[in-house]
C-alpha positions in Angstrom: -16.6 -3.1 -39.5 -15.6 -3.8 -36.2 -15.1 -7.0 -34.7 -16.5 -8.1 -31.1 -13.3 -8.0 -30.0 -12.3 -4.3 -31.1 -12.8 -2.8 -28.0 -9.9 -4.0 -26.7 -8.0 -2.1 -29.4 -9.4 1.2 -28.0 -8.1 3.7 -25.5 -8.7 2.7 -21.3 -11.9 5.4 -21.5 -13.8 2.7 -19.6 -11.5 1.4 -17.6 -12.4 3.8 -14.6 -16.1 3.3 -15.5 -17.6 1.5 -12.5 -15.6 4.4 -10.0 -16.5 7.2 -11.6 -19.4 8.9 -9.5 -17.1 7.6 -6.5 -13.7 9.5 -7.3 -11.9 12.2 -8.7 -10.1 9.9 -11.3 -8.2 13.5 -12.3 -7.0 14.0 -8.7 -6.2 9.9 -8.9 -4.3 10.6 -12.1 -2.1 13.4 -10.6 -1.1 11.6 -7.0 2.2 10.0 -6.3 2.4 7.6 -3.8 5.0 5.8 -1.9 4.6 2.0 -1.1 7.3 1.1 1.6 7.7 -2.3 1.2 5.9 -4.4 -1.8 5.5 -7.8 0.1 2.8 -9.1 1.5 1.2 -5.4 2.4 2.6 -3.5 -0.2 1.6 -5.7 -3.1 -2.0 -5.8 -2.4 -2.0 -2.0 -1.9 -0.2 -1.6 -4.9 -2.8 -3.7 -6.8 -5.5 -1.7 -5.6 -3.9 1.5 -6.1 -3.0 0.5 -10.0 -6.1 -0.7 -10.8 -7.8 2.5 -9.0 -5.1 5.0 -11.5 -3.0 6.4 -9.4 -0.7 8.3 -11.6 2.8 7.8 -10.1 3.6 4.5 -7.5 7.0 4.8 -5.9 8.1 1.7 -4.8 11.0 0.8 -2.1 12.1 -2.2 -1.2 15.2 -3.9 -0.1 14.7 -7.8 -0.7 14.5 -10.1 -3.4 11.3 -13.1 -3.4 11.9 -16.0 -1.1 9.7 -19.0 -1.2 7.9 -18.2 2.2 6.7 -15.2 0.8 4.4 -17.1 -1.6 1.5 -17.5 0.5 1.0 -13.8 0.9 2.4 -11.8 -1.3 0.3 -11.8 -4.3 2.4 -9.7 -6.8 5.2 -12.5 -7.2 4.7 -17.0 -8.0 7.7 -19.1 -8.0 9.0 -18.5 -11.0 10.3 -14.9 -9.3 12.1 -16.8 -6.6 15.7 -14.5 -5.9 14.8 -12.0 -8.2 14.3 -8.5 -6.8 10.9 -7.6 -5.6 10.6 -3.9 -7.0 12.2 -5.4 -10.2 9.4 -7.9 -10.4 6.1 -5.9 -8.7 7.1 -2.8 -11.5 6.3 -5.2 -13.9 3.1 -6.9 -12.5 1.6 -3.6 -11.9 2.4 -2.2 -15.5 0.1 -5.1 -17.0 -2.2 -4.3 -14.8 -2.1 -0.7 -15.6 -0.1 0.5 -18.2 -1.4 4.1 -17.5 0.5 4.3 -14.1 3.7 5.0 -14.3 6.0 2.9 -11.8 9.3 4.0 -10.0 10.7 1.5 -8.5 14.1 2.1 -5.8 15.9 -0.9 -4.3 17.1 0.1 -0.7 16.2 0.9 2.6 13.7 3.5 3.1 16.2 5.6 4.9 19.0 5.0 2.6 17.8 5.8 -0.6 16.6 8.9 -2.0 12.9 9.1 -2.8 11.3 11.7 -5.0 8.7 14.3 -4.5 5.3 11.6 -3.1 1.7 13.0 -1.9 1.2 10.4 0.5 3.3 7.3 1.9 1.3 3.8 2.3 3.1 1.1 4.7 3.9 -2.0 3.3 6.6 -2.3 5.9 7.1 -5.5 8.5 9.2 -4.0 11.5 8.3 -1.2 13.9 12.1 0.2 13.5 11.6 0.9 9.5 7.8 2.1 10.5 9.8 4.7 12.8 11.8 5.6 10.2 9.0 6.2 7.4 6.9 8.2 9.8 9.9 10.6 10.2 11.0 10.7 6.9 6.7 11.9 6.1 6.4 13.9 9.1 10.0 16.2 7.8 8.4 16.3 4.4 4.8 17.5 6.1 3.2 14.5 4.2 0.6 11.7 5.4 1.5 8.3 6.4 -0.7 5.7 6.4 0.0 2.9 9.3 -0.5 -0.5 8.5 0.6 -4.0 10.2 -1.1 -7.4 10.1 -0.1 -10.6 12.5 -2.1 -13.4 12.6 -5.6 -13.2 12.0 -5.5 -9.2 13.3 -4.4 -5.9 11.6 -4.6 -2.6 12.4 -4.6 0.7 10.6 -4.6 4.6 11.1 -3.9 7.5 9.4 -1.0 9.6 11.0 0.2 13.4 9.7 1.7 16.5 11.7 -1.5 17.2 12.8 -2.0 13.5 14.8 -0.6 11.6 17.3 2.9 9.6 16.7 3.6 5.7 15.5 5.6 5.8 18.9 2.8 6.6 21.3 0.2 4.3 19.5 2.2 1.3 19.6 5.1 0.1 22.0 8.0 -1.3 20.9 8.2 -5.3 21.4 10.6 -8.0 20.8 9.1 -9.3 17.5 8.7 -12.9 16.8 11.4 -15.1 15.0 8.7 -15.7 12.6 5.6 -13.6 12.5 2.4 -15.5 11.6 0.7 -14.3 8.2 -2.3 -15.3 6.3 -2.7 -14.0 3.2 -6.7 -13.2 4.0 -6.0 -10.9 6.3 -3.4 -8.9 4.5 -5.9 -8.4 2.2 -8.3 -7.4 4.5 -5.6 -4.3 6.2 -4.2 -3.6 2.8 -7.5 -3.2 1.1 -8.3 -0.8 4.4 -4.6 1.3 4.1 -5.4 1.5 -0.3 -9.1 3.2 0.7 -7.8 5.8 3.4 -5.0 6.5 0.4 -7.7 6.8 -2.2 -10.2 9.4 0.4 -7.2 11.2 0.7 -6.1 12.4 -2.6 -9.8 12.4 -3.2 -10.7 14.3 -0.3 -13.4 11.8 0.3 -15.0 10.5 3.8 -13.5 10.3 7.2 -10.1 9.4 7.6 -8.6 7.2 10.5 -6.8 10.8 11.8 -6.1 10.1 15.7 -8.4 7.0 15.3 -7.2 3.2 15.1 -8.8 0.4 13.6 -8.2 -2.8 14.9 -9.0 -5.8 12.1 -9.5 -9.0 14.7 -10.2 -11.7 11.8 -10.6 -14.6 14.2 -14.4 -13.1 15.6 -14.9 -10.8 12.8 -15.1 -7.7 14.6 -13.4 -4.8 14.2 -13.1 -2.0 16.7 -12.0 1.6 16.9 -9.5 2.6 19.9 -9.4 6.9 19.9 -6.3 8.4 20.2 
């Protein structure tokens, strides 16, 4: 007889049930991603991306959890202060999802050696590593999805051979000692870089191809710039 709490006992064949007339969840299933970066970015986007069943999520990233990255980065709490972040976000994301297999590397993203990915989704938080990502995709002939947040703003765009450069969309600047960050906004330009990763392997909607959106959070507007 079963109990009311059986269904927890049986295979995820719900899990996926409020997405199904929205996705492929078999295209989902077979895509490997790369998140560059699983910090502030890169662990909302690998959230979404788990809970959503993406197959494979590559993750890279070179630092371990500092206590100023607590009131953004939602994958890690204070107990995970000094320990490696791809270390600790592998193992968030498999309780989130057991069915998505994680690979995690520790390194730069130009110094390590990353397997086989459909699409790369930037967690990153300098323009050089950006740079470096976008080449790295553009040698490979695979999409890169921009993403940066400062502030209240973000912006995102969706780059491939066939679009303009990182370069030519945004100028390099001398970055601030310390950037300002709040954790809303992330959320707001992650949850914006997970979706154009999701119509992508999905081969749903528009994508942001020569188009970028600008998030401003202070007036809650957001605006399109052509490219």
């Amino acid at each position: 007889m079963l109990t009311p709490y059986s269904n927890l006992m049986i295979s995820n064949t719900n899990r996926y049930a409020r997405q199904r007339d929205l996705v492929d969840q078999n295209l989902l299933k077979k895509s490997r991603v790369l998140i560059a970066g699983v910090g502030g970015l890169g662990g909302h986007i690998a959230q979404e991306l788990a809970m959503a069943g993406v197959g494979t999520l590559i993750l890279v990233d070179k630092d371990r959890v500092d206590e100023t990255n607590l009131n953004r980065q939602v994958l890690y709490t204070s107990d995970d202060i000094a320990k490696w972040k791809v270390d600790v976000a592998a193992e968030k994301l498999r309780k989130i999802n057991p069915e998505v297999q994680i690979v995690s590397v520790r390194g730069e993203i130009d110094s390590v050696t990353l397997p086989e990915f459909d699409i790369a989704v930037d967690g990153l938080d300098n323009i050089d590593s950006r740079f470096k990502l976008e080449k790295i995709c553009r040698d490979r002939d695979v999409p890169y999805i921009f993403g940066a947040v400062e502030g209240f703003m973000g912006m995102v765009s969706f780059l491939d051979n066939t679009t303009i450069s990182l370069e030519k969309i945004i100028k390099r600047r001398l970055q601030l000692t310390e950037v300002q960050v709040l954790s809303a906004t992330v959320a707001v330009v992650a949850g914006m870089e997970a979706l154009e990763a999701i119509k992508y392997i999905c081969k749903k909607g528009i994508l942001l191809k020569n188009r970028l959106m600008i998030y401003d959070g202070y007036s809650g507007k957001f605006m399109e710039v052509r490219l």
